[in-house]
N, CA and C of each residue as an Amber inpcrd file, in Angstrom:
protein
   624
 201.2960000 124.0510000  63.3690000 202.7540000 123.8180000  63.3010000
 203.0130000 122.4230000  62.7780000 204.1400000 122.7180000  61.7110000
 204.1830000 120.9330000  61.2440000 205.2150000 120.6750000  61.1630000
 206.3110000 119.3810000  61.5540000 207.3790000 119.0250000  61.3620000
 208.2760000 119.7320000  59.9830000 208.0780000 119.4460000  58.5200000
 208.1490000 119.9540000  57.5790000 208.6090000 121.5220000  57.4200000
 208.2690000 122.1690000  58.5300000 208.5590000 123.5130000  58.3870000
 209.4000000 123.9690000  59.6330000 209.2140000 123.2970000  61.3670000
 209.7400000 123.8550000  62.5220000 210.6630000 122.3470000  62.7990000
 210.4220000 121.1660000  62.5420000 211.4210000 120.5550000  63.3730000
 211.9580000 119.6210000  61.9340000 213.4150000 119.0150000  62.3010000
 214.3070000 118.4890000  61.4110000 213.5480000 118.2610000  60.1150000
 214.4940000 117.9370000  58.9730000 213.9720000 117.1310000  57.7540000
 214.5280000 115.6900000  57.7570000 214.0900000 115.0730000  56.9620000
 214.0950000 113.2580000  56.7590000 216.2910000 113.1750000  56.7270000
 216.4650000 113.9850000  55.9200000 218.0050000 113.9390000  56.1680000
 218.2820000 114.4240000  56.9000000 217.8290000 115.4350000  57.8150000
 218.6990000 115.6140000  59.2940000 218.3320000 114.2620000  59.9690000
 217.5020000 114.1360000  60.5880000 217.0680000 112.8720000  61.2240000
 218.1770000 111.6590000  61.1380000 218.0430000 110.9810000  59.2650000
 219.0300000 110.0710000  59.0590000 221.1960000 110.3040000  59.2590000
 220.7830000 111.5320000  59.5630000 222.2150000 111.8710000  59.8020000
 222.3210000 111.4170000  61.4410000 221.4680000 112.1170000  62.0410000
 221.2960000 111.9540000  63.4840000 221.4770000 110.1190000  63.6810000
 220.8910000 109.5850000  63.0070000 220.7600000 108.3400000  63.1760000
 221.6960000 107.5990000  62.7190000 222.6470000 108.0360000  61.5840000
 223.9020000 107.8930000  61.1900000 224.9590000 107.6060000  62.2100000
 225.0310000 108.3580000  63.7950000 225.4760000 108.5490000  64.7870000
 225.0050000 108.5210000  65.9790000 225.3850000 109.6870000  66.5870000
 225.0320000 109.6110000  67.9260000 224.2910000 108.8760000  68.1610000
 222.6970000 109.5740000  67.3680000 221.0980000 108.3630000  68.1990000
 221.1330000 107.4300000  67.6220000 221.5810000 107.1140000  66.6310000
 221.7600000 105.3410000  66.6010000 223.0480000 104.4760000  67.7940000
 223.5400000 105.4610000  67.5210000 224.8080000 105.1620000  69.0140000
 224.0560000 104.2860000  70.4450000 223.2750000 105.5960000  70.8310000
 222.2530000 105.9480000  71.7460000 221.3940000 104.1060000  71.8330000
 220.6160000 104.3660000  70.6880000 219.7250000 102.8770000  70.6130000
 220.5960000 101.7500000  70.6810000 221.7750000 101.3700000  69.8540000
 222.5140000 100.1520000  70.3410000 222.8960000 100.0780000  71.2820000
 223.5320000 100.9880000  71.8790000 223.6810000 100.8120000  73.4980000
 221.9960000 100.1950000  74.1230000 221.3400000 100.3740000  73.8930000
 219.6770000 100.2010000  74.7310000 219.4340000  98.6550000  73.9780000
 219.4450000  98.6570000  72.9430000 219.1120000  97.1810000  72.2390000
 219.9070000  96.8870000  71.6630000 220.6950000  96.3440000  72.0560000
 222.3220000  95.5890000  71.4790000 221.3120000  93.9690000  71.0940000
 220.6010000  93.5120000  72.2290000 220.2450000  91.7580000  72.0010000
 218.8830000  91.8550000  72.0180000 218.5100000  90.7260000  71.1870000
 217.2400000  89.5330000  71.2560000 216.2240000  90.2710000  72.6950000
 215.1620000  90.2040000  72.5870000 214.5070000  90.2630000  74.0120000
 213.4780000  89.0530000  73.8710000 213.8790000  88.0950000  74.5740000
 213.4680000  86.7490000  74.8400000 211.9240000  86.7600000  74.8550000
 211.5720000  88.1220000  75.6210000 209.9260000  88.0000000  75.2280000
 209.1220000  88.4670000  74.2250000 209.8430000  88.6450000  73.1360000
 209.4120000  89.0750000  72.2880000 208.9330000  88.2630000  70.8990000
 209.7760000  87.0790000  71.3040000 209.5760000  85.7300000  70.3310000
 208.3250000  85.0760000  70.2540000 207.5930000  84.9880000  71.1290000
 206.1170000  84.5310000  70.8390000 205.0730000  85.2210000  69.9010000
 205.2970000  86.6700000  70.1850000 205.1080000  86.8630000  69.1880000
 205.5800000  87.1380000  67.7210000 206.6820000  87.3910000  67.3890000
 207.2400000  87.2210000  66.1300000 206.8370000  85.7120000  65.7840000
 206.9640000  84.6670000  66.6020000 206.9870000  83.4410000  65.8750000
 205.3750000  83.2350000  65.6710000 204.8090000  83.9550000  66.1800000
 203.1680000  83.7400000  65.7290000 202.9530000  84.5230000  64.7210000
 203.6520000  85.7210000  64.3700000 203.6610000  86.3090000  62.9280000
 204.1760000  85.6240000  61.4150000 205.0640000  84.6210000  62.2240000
 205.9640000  84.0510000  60.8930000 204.5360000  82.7100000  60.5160000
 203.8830000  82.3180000  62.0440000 203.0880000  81.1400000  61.3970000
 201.8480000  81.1490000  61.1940000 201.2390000  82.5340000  61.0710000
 199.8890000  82.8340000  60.7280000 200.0610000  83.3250000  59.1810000
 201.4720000  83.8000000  58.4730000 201.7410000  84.5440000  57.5360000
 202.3280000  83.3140000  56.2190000 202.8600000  82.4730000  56.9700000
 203.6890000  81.2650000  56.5510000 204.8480000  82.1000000  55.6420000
 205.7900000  83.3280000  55.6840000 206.1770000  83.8930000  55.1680000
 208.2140000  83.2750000  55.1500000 208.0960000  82.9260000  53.7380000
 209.4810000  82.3310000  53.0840000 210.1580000  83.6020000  53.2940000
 209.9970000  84.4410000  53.1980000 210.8310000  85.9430000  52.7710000
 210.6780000  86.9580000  53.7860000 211.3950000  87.5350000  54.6950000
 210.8780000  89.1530000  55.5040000 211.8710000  89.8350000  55.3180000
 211.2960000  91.1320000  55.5870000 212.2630000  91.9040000  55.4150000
 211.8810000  93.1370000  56.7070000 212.6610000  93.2430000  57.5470000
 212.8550000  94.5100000  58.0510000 213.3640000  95.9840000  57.9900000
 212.4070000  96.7380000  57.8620000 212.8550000  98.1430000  57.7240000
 212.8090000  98.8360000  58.9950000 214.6610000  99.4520000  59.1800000
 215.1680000  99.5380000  60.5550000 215.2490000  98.6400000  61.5570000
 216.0180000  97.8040000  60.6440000 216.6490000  96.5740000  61.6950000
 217.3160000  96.5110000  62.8820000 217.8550000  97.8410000  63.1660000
 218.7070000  98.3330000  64.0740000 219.7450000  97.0250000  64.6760000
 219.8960000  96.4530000  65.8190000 220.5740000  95.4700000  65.8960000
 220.7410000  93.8120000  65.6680000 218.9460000  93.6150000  64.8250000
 219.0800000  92.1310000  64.5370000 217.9830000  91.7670000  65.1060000
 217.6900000  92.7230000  66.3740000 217.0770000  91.7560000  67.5740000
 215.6060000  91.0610000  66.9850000 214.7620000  91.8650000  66.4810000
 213.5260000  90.8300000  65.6340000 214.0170000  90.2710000  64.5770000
 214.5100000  90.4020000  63.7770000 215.1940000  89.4570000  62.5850000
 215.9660000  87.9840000  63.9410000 216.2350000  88.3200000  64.9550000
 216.9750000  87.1260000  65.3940000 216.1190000  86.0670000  65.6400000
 214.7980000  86.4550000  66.0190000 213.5880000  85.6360000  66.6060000
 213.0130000  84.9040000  65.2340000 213.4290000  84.6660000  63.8740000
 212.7480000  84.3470000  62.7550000 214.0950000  83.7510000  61.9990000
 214.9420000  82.9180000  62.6930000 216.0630000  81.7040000  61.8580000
 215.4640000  81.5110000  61.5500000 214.4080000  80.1990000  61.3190000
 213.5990000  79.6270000  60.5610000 213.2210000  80.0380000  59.6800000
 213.4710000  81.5090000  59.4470000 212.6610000  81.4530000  58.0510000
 214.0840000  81.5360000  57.2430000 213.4240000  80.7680000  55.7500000
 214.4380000  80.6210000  55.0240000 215.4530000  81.7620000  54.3380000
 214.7340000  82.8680000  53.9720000 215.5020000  84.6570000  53.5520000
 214.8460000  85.3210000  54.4950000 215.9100000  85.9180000  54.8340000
 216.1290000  87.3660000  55.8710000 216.4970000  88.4730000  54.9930000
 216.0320000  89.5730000  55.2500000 216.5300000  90.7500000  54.8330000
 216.0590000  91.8290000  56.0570000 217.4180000  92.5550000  56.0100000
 217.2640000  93.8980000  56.6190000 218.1590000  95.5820000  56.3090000
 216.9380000  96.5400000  56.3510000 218.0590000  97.9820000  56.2450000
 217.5560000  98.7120000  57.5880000 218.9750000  99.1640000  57.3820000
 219.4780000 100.1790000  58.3930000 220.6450000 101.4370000  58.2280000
 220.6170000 102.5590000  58.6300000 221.6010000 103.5110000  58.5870000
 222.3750000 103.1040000  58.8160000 222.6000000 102.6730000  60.3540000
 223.5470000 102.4480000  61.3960000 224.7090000 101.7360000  61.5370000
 225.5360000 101.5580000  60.8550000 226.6930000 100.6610000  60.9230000
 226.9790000  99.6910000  61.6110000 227.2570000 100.6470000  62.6830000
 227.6220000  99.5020000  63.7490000 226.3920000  98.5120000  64.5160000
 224.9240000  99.3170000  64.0160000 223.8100000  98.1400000  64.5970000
 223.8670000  97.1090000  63.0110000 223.9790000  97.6110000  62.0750000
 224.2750000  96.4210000  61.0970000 224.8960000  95.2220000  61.0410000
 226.4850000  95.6190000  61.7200000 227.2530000  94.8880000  62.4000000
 226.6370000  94.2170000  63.2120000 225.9400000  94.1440000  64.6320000
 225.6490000  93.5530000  65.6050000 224.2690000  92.9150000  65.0440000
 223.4270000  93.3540000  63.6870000 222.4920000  92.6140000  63.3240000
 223.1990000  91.3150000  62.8340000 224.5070000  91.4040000  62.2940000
 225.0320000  90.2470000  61.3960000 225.3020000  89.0200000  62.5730000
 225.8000000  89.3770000  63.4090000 226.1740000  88.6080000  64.4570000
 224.5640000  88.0330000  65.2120000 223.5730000  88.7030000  65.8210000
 222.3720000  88.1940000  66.3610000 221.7790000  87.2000000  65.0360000
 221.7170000  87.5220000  64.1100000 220.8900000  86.4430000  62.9250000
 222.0130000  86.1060000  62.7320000 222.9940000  85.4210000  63.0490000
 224.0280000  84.3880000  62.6410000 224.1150000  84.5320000  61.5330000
 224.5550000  85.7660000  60.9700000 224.9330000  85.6180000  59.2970000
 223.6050000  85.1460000  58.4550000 222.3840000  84.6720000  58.8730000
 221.6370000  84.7240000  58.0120000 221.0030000  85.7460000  57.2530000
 221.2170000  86.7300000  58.0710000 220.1570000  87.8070000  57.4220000
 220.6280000  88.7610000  56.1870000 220.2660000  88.8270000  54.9230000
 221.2680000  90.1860000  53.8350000 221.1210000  91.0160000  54.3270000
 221.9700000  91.6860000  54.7370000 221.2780000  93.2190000  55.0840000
 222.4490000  94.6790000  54.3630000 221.3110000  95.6130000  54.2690000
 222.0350000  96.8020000  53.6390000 222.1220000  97.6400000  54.2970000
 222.8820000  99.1440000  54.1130000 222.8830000 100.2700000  54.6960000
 221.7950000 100.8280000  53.9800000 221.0780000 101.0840000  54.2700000
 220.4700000 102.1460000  52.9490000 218.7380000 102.6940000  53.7510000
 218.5750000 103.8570000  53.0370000 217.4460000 104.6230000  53.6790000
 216.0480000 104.0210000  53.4080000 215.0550000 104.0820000  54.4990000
 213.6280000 103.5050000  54.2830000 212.8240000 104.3190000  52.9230000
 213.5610000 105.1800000  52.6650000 212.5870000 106.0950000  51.3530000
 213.2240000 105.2710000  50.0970000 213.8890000 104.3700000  50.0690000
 214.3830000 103.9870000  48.8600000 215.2080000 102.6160000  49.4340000
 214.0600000 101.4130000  49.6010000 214.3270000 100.0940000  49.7360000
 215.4250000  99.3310000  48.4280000 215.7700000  99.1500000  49.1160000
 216.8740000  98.3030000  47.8070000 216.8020000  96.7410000  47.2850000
 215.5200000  97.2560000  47.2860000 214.6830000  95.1980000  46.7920000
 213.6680000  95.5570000  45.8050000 213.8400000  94.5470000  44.9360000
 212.5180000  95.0420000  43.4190000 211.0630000  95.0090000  44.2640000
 210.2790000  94.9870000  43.4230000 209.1730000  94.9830000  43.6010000
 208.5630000  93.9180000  43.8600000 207.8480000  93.4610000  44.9070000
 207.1900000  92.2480000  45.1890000 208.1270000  91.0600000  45.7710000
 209.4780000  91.2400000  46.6250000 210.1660000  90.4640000  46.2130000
 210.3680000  89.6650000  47.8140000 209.3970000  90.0220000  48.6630000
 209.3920000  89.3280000  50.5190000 207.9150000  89.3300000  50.3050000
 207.8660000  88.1400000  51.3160000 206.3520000  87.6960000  51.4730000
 205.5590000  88.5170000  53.2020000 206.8940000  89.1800000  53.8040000
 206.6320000  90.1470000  54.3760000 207.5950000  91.0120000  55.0280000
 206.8810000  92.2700000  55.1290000 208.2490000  93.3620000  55.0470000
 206.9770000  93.9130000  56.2940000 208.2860000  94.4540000  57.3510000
 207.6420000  95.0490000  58.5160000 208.7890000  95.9270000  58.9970000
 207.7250000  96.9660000  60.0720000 208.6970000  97.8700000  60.9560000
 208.2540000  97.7840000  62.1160000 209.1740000  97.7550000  62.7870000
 209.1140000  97.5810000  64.5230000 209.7870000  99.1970000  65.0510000
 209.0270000 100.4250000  65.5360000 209.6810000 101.3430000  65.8130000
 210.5960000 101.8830000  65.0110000 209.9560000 101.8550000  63.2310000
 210.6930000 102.2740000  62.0550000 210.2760000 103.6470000  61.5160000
 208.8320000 103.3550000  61.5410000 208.0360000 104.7810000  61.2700000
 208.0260000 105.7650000  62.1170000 208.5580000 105.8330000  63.6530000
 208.5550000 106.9040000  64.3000000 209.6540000 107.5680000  64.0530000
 210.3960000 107.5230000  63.3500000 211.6120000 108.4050000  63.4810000
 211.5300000 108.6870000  61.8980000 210.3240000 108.6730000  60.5980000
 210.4490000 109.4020000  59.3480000 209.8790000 110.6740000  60.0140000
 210.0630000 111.6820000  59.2160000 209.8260000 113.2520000  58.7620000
 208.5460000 113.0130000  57.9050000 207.3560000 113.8660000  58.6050000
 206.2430000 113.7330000  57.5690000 206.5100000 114.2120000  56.3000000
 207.3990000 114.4800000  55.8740000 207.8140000 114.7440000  54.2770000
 207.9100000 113.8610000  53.8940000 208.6440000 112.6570000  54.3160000
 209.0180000 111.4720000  53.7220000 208.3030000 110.2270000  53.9350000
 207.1010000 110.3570000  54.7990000 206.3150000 109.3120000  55.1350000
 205.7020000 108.6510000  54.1510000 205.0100000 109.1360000  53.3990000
 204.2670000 108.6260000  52.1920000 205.1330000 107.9710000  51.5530000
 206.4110000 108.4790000  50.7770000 207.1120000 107.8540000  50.1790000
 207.7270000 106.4890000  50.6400000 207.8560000 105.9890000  52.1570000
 208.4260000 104.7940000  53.0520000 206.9380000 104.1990000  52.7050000
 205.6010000 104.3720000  53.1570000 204.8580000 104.1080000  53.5340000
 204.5300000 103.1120000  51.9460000 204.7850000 104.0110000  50.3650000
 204.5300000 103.1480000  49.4110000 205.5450000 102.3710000  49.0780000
 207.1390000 102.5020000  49.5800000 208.0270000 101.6090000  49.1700000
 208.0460000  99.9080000  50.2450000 207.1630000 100.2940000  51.2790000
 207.1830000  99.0090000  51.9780000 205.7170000  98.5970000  51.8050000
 204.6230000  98.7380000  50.6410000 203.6900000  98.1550000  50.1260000
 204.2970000  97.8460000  48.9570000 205.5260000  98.1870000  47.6400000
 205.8940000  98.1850000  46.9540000 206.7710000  96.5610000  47.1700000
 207.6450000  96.5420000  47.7370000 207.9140000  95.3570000  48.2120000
 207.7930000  94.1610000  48.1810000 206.6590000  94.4900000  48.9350000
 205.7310000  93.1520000  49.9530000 204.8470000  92.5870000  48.5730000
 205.0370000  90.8490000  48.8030000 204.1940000  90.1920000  47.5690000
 203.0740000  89.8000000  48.7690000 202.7780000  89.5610000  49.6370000
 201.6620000  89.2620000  50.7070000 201.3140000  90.3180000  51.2950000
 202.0420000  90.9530000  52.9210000 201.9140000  91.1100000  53.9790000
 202.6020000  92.1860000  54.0930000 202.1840000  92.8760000  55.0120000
 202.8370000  94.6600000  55.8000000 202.5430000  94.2370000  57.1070000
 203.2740000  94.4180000  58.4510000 202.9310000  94.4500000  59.6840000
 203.8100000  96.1490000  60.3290000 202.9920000  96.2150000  60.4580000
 203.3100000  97.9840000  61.4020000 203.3740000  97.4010000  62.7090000
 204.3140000  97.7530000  63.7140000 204.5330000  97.9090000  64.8850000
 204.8400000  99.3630000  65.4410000 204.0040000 100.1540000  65.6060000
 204.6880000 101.3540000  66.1290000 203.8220000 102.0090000  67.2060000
 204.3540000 103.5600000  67.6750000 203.6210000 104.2120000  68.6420000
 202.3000000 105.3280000  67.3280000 200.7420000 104.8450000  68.2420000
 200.1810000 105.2360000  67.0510000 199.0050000 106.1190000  68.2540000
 198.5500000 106.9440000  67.3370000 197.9650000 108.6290000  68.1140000
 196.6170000 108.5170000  67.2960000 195.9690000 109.4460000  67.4260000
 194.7810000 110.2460000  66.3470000 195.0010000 111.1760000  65.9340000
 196.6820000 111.8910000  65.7750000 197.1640000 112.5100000  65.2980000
 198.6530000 112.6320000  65.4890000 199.3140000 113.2780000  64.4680000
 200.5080000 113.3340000  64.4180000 201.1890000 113.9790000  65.8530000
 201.8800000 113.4290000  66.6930000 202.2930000 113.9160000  67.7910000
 204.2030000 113.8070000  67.3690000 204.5350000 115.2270000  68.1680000
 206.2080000 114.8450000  68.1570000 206.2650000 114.1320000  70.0910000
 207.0510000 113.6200000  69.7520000 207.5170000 112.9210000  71.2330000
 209.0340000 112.9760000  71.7040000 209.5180000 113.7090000  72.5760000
 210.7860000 114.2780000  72.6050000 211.7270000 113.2660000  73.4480000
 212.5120000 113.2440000  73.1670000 213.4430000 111.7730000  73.0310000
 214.8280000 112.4210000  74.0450000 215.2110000 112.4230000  75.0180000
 216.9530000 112.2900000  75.3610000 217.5860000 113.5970000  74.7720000
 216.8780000 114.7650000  74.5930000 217.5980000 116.2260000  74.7750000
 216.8300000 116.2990000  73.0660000 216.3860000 115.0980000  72.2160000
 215.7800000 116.0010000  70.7130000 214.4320000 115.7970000  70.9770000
 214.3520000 116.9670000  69.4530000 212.6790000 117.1980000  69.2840000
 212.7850000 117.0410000  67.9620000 211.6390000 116.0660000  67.2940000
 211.1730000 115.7670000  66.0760000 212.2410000 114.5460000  64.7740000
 212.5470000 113.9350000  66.0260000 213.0370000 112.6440000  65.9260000
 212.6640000 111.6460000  66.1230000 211.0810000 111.3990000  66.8690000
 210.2840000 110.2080000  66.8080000 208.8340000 111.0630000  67.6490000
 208.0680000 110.0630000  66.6910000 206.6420000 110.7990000  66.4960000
 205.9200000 109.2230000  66.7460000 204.4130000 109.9900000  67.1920000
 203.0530000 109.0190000  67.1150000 202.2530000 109.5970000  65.6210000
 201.9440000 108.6250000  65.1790000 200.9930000 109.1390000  64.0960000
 200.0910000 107.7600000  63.8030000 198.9810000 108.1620000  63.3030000
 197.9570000 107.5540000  62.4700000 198.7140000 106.3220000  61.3260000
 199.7470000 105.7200000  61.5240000 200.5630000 105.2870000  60.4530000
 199.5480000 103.7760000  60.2120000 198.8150000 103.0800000  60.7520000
 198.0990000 102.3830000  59.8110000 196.9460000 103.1320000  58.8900000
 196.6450000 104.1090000  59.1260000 195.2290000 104.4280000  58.3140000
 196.7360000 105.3760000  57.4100000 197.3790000 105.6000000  57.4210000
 198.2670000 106.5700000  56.4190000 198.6290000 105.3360000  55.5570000
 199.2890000 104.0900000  56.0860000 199.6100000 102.9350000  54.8720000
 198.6540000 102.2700000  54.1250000 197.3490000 102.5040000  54.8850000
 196.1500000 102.0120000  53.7710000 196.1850000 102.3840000  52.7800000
 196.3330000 104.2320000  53.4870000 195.6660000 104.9900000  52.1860000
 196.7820000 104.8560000  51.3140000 197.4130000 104.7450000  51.6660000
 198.5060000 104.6940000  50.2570000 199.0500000 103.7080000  49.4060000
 198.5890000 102.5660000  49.9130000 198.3990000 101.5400000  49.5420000
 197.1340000 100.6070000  49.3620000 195.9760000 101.1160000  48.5990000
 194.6630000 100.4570000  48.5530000 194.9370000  98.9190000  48.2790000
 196.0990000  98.3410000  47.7040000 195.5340000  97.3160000  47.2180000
 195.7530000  96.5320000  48.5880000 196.3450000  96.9380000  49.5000000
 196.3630000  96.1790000  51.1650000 195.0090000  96.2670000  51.6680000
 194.1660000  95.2980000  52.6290000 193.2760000  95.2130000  53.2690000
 194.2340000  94.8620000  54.9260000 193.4110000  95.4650000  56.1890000
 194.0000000  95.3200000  57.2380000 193.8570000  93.9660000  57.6360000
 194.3830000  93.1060000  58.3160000 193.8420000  91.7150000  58.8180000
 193.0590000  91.5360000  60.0150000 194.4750000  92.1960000  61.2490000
 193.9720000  92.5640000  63.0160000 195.2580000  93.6480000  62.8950000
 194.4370000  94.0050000  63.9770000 195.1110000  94.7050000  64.7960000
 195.2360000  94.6590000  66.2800000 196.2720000  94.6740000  67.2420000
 196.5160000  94.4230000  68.7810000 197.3500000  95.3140000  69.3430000
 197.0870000  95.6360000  70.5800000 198.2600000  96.4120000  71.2860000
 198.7640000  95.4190000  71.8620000 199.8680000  95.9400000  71.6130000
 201.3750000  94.9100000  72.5110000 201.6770000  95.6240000  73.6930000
 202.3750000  94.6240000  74.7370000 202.7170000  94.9840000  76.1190000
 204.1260000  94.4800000  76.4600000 204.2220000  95.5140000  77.6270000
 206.0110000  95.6230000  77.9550000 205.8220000  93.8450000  78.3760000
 204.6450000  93.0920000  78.8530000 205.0260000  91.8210000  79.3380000
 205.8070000  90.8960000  78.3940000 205.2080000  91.2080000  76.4840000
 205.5820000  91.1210000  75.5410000 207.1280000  91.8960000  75.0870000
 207.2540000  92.4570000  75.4140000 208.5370000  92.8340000  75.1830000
 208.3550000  94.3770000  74.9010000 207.3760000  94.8620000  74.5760000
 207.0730000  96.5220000  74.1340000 206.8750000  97.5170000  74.2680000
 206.4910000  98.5270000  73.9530000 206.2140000  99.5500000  74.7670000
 205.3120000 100.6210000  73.9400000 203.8660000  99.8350000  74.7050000
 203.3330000 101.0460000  74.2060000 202.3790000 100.8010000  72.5840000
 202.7590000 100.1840000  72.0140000 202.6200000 100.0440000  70.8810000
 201.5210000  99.2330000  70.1690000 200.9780000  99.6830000  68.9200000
 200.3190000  98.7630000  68.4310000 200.7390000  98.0370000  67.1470000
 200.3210000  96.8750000  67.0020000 200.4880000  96.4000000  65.4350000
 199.6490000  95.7480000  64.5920000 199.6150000  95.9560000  63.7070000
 198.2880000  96.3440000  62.5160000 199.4280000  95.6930000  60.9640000
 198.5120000  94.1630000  60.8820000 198.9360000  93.6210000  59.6780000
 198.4780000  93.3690000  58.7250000 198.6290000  94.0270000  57.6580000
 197.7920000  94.1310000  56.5490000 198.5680000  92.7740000  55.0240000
 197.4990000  92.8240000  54.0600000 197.5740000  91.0970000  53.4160000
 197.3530000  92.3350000  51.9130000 197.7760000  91.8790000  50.9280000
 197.4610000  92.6490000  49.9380000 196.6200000  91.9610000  49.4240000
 195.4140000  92.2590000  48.3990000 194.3120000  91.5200000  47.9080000
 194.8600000  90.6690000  47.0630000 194.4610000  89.9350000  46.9530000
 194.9130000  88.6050000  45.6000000 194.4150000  89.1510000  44.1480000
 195.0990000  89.1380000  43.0630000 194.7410000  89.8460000  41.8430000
 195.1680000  91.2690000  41.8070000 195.9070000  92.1430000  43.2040000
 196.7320000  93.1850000  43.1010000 198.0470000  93.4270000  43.7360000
């Protein structure tokens, strides 16, 4: 049984997320989570990264932990978490409406582009395609933050099914992106701010 055929497609999902369940998540992460800054700020200074960009910014809250860096960028469906992203990054951050299958930044143009709980909510139809537009991007660095399995799992969420998944999503962004090499990888903890999760940051080779 595979998503693709029994549960939503990439545009039901983003509709869903259009509303209600993005509704749903700003209510849950409206702000900043104070413990979460040690590590973002150890990402910004191991990476030395002028440029990030977040895919599924939802309310700001990791874009808020990285003023310092000089360009912000973020997308999101969600309106009204767009809104509340503008306000947490004090107006620093650009940010767009627009879908993870079709980033709205040229090619090569952040020194790092990451998702924090971005990849669990694509449709394996559309994974590959997110997976090469946020190696497409990135002139350095990819950092994955997500819930990750040894296989594609659906994980049923607040009355839906096949609206956020575990999957293999670092060995899926390798492959689809050879010219990335992984750096580390760590599981993060709720002491950290998380849940559950691992993150896996990959450097693109120099000369590709």
């Amino acid at each position: 049984m595979t998503d693709t055929l029994t549960l939503p497609t990439q545009q039901e999902i983003e509709t869903l997320y259009q509303g209600v369940v993005g509704d749903a998540y700003l209510k849950r992460h409206s702000y900043p989570d104070p413990k979460r800054q040690p590590f973002w700020r150890s990402v910004v200074e191991e990476t030395q990264a002028q440029s990030i960009l977040e895919v599924g910014v939802g309310s700001g809250s990791n874009l808020a932990h990285m003023l310092h860096v000089p360009t912000l960028y973020g997308i999101d469906l969600h309106q009204a978490s767009l809104e509340q992203a503008k306000i947490n990054t004090q107006g620093k951050a650009k940010l767009y409406c627009a879908s993870a299958t079709a980033i709205p930044l040229p090619q090569r143009s952040v020194d790092l582009a990451f998702t924090a709980g971005g990849l669990i909510h694509i449709a394996s139809g559309a994974l590959s395609r997110v997976l090469h537009e946020l190696g497409r991007v990135s002139a350095k660095y990819v950092l994955l933050v997500e819930y990750v399995d040894t296989h594609r799992r659906v994980i049923p969420w607040r009355g839906h099914t096949g609206i956020l998944f575990a999957d293999t999503f670092h060995l899926l962004f390798w492959r689809a992106n050879p010219e990335y090499v992984p750096v580390w990888r760590k599981p993060l903890t709720k002491e950290q701010g998380f849940d559950r999760v691992e993150a896996v940051l990959f450097q693109r080779r120099e000369g590709m």
